[in-house]
C-alpha positions as CSV (number, residue, x, y, z in Angstrom):
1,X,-7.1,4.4,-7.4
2,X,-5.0,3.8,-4.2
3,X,-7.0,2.2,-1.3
4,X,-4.8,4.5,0.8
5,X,-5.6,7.6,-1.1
6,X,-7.7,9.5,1.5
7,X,-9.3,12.9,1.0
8,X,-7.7,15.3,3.6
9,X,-11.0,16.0,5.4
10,X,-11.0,12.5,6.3
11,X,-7.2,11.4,7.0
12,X,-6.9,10.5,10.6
13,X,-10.7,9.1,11.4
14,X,-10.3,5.7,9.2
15,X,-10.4,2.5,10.8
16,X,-7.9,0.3,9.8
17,X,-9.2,-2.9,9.7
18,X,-7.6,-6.3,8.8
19,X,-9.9,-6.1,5.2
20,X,-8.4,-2.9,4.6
21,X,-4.9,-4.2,4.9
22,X,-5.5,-7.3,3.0
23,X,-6.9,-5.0,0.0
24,X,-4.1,-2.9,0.3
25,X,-1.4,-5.7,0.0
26,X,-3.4,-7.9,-3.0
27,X,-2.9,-4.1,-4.3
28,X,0.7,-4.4,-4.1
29,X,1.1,-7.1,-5.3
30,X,-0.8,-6.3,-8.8
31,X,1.4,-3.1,-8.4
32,X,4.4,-4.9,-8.1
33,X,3.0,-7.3,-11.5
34,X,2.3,-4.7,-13.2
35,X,6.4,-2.7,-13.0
36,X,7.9,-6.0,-13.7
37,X,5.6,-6.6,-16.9
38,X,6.7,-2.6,-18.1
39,X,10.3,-3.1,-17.1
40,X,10.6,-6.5,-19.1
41,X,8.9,-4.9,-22.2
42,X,11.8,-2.5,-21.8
43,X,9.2,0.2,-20.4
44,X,10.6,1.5,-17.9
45,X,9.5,5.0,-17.8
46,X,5.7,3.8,-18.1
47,X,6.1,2.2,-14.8
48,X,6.9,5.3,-12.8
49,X,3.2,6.0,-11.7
50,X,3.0,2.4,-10.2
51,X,6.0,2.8,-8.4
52,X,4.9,5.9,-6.5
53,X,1.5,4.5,-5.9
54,X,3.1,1.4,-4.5
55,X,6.0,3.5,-2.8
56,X,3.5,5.6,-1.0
57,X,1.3,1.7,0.2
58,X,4.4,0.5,1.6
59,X,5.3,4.1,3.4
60,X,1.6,3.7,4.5
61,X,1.8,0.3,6.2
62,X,5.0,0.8,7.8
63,X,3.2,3.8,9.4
64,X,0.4,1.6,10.8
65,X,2.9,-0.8,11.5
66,X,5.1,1.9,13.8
67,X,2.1,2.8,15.2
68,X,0.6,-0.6,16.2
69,X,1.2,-1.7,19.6
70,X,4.0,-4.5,20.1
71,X,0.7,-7.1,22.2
72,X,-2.0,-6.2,19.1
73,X,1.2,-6.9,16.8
74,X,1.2,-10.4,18.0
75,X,-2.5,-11.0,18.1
76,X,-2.5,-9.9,14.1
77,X,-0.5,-12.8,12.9
């Protein structure tokens, strides 16, 4: 399951944390493996579920990414 996937009790109180992130985009990146092995075995509807998963990641860290300060932008990288 999603890293990002929180329950709705507890959206809003996690701390992201530069681990968190780094989980989230070795994630992706199996994600992201994972449609281009379906879609070159010509499987392209069985890739579908890792495309939303990995849609809603990316929606997620653009979010954080809106959200984060232009100074603690700078200090991350």
């Amino acid at each position: 399951m999603s890293v990002v996937f929180v329950p709705e009790r507890l959206r809003g109180k996690a701390e992201v944390n530069q681990e968190t992130l780094q989980r989230l985009l070795e994630e992706n990146d199996q994600l992201i493996r994972c449609i281009v092995e379906y879609q070159s075995k010509g499987r392209a509807t069985d890739c579908v579920q890792y495309q939303h998963i990995l849609h809603r990641n990316l929606i997620y860290l653009a979010t954080i990414a809106d959200a984060t300060p232009p100074s603690a932008q700078k200090t991350a990288e």
